[in-house]
C-alpha positions in Angstrom: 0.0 0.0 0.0 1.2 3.3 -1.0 1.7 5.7 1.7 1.8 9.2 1.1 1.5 13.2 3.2 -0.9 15.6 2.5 0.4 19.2 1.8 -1.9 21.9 2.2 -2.6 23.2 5.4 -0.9 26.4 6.9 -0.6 26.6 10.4 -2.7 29.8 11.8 -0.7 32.5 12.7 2.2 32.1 10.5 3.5 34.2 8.0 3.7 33.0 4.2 7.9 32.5 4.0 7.3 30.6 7.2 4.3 28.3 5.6 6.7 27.8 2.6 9.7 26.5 4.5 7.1 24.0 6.7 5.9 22.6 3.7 9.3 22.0 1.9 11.0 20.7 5.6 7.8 18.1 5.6 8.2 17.4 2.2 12.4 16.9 3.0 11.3 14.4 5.8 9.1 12.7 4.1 12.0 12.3 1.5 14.5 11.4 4.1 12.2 8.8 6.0 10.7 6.5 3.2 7.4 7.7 2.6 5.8 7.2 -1.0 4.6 10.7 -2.1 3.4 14.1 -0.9 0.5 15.6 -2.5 -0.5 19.2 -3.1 -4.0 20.4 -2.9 -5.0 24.4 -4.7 -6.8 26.5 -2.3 -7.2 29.8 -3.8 -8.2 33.3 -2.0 -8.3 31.7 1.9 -5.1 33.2 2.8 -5.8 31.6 6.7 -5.9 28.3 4.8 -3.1 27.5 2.9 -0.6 29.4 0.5 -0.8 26.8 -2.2 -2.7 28.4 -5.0 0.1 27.3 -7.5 0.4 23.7 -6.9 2.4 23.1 -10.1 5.5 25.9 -9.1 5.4 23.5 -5.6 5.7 20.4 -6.9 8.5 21.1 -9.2 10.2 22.7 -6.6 9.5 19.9 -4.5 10.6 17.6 -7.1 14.2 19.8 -7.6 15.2 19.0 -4.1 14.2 14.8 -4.2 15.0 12.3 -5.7 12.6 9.5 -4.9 9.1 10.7 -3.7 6.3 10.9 -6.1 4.6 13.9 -6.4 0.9 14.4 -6.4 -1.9 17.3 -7.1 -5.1 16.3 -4.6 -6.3 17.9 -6.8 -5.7 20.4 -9.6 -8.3 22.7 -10.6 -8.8 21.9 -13.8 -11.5 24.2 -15.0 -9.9 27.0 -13.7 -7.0 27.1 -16.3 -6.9 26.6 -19.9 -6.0 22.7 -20.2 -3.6 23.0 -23.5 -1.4 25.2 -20.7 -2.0 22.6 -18.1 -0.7 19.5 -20.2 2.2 21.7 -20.7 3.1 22.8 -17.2 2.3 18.9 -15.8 4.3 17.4 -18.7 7.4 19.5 -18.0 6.8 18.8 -14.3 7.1 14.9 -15.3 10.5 15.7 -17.1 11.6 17.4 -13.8 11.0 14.6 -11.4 11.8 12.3 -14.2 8.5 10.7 -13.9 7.3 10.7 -10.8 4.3 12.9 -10.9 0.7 11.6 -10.1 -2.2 14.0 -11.8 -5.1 14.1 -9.8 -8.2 16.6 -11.2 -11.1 17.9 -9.7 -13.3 20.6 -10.0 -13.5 21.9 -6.0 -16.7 22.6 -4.1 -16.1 25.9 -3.5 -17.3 28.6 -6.0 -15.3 31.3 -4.4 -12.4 30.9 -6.8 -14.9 30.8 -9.8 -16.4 34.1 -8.8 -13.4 36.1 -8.4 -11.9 34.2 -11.6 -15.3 35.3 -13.5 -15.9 31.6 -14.4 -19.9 30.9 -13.8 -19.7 27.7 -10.8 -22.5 25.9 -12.8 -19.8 25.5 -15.9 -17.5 23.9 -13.8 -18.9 20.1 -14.5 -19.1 20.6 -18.1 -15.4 22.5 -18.3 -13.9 19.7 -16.1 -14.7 17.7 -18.7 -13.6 19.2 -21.9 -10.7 20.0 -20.1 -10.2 16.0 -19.2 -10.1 15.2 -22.6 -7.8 18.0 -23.8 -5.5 17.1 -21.8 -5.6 13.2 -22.9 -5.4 14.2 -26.5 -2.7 16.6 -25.9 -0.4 14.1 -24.5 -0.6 12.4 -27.3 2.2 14.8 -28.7 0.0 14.2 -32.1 -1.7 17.9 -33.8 -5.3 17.8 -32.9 -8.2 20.0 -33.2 -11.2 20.7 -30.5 -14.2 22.1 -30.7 -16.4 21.9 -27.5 -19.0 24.6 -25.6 -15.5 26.2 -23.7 -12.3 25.4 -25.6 -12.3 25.7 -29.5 -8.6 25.3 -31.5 -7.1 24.3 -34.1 -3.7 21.8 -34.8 -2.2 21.9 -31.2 0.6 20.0 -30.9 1.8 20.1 -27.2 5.6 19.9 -25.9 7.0 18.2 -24.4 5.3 14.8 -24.3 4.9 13.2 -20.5 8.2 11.3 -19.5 5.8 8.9 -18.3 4.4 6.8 -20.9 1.8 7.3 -21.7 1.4 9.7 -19.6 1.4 10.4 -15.8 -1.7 8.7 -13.8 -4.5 10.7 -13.5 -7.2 10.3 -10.4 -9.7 11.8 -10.1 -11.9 13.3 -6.9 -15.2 11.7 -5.7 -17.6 12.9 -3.4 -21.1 12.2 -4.6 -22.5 9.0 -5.8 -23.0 9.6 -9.2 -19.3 10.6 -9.5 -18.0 7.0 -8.6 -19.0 5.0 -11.6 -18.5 8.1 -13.7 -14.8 7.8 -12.8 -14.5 4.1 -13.5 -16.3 4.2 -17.2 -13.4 7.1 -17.5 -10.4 4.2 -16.4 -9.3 6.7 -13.9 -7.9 5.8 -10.4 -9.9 7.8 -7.3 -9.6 9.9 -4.8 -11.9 9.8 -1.8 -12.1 10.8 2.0 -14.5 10.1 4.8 -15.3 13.4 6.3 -18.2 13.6 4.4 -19.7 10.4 4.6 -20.5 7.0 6.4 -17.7 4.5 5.8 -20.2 2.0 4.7 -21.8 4.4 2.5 -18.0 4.8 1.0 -17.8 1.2 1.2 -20.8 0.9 -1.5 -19.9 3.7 -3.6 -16.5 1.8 -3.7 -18.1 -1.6 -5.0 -20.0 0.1 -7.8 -16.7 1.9 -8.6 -15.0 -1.5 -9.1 -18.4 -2.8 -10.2 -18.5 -0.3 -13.1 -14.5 -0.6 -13.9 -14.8 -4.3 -14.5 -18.1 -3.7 -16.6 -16.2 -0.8 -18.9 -13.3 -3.6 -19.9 -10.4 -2.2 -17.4 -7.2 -4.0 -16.8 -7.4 -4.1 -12.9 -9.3 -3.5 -10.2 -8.6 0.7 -10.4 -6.7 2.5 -8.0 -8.4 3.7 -4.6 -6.3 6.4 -2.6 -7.7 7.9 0.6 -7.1 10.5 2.4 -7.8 11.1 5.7 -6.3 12.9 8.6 -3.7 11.6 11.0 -2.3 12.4 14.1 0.8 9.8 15.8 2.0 10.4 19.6 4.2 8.8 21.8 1.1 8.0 24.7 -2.3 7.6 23.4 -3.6 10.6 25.7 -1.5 13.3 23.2 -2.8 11.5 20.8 -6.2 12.2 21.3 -6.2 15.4 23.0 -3.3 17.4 20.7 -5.6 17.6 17.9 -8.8 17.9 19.0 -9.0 21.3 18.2 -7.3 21.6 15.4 -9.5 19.0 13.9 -12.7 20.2 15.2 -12.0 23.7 13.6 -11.2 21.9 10.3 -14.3 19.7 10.3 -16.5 23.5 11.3 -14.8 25.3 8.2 -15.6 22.2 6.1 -19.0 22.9 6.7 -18.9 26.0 6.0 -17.0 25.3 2.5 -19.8 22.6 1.7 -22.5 24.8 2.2 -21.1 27.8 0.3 -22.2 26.2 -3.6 -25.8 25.1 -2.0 -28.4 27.3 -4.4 -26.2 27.0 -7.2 -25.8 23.1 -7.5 -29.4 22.6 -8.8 -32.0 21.4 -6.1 -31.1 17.3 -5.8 -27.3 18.6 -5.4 -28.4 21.8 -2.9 -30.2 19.5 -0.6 -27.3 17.1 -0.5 -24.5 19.4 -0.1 -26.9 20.7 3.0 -27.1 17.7 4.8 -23.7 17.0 4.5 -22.6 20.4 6.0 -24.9 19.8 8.6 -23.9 16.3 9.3 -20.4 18.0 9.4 -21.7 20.7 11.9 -23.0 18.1 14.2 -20.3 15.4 14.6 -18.6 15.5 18.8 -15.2 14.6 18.9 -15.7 10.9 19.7 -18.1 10.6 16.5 -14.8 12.4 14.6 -12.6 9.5 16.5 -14.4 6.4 15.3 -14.4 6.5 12.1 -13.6 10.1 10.2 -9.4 10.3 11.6 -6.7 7.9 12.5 -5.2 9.5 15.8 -3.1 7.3 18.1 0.0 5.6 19.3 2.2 3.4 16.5 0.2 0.4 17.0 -3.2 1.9 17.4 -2.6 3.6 13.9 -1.3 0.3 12.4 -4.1 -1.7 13.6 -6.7 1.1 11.9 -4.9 1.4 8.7 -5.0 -2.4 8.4 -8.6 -2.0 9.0 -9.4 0.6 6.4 -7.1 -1.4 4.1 -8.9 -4.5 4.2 -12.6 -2.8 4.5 -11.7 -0.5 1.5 -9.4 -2.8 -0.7 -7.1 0.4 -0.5 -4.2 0.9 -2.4 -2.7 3.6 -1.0 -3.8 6.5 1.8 -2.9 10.1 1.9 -2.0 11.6 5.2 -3.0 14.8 6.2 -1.3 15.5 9.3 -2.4 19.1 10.5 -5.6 19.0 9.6 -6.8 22.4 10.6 -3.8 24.6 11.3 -3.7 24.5 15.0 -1.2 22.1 15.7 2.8 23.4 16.1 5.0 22.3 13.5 7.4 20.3 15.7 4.4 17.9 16.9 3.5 17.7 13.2 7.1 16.2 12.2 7.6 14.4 15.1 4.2 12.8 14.2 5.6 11.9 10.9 8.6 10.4 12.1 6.6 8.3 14.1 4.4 7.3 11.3 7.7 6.8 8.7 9.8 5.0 11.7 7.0 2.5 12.6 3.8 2.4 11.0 5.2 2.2 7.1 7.8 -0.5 7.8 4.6 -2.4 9.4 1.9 -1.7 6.5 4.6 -2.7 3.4 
């Protein structure tokens, strides 16, 4: 199972050079202690939140200073950007790292960055797509023409080609049901998360993932990465009670976030994006404990990750280890040298 960090969270009260150098130093230990990959989400205009609105200019720098980690976007924006310039920037990025990038695509449930960017939120399905597919065709290195509702062009040929052949994996984000099946028709891997829902209702969505994969005529099984936030301390009373605000404020803004599109998501997806907020909005801390967070000692955390491997048929999980912004930085690396000194060695 692949085992990978989460880069995205700022701590609160830091400034931006600070929230930088965190990031690179986790990404540099993560290096140094045998991890799998770090992945880069893009937040844009929540300052409080993260300083990653460039996710690309990251992971190349990230890549620059490693030599083994794979580098991920959880996930890129897609319908933000003009794909022909995203197969571009990811392709070079592949050259960088000499192929160790992992492309995962989403379209965020936030429409903040869509206002301000003066893209209408209700395109953003539709873009995502086109944009998909541009993206395929373009690393293809062959000249090609589009003509969709958004993108219209003539004879691109993109350089450079990916160094991966035939071109870097691409995930893609799920959170509603209809999005699972979607995903495996496509042949894409997945990225998923529990904060928003049941893990047997994740459980199903997960069947008819591999369900619909097999039906479509995939090699495989598909590839199922979750991410999910972790916490590792010596004694299992830090563990619990270091992050427990941190978390709680994270799982409070998620709501927020979650709610913001209701209205504009069309009434079946405004009543669910409401329920989940408020599902969000109502969890206690020992709720957030049982299922939605893997906070413990070594073995604790083993044990659960064997779990969720065996539950989910997982083949690789994302940590995201200051979930929040609220815990310090040095509990943050000592909890993934914890994780890197004894729960990977266990789970390989």
């Amino acid at each position: 199972m692949e085992l990978g960090i989460f880069l995205e969270e700022a701590r609160q009260g830091i400034d931006q050079a600070t929230a930088f150098a965190e990031t690179f130093a986790l990404a540099d230990a993560a290096e140094e202690r045998g991890l799998d990959s770090v992945w880069l989400g893009e937040i844009h205009f929540l300052p409080t939140r993260s300083v990653i609105s460039s996710p690309l200019l990251v992971a190349t720098a990230i890549a620059t200073r490693t030599r083994r980690l794979r580098v991920g976007t959880a996930v890129h924006l897609i319908p933000l950007n003009n794909p022909l310039r995203i197969a571009e920037e990811v392709a070079t990025l592949d050259h960088i790292s000499l192929g160790r990038v992992d492309f995962g695509v989403g379209r965020s449930g936030s429409p903040r960055a869509y206002d301000l960017y003066g893209i209408p939120y209700g395109e953003s399905q539709a873009r995502f797509r086109e944009a998909l597919e541009i993206i395929r065709r373009a690393w293809e290195g062959e000249p090609f023409s589009y003509a969709g509702e958004f993108f219209k062009f003539d004879r691109a040929t993109v350089a450079p080609r990916p160094y991966q052949t035939p071109h870097p994996p691409i995930l893609m984000a799920a959170t509603s049901e209809e999005t699972f099946p979607l995903v495996a028709r496509l042949g894409r891997g997945i990225l998923v998360g529990l904060r928003g829902m049941h893990i047997s209702v994740l459980r199903e969505h997960l069947r008819r993932y591999r369900e619909t994969w097999r039906e479509a005529g995939h090699a495989g099984a598909g590839r199922v990465c979750l991410r999910i936030p972790l916490y590792a301390a010596p004694t299992e009373r830090e563990a619990l009670d270091d992050p427990r605000e941190s978390i709680m404020y994270y799982l409070r803004r998620q709501a927020d976030i979650t709610r913001a599109p209701a209205g504009r998501a069309g009434a079946l997806a405004t009543e669910r994006l409401r329920a989940r907020a408020e599902q969000l909005d109502a969890l206690s801390y020992e709720e957030v404990l049982q299922e939605r967070v893997v906070f413990g000692t070594a073995p604790a955390i083993i044990d659960r990750l064997t779990q969720l491997r065996e539950e989910l048929r997982l083949d690789g999980v994302v940590f995201e280890l200051g979930s929040g912004g609220l815990i310090p930085s040095e509990r943050e690396l000592r909890s993934l040298h914890i994780v890197a000194d004894k729960v990977v060695p266990a789970l390989k």
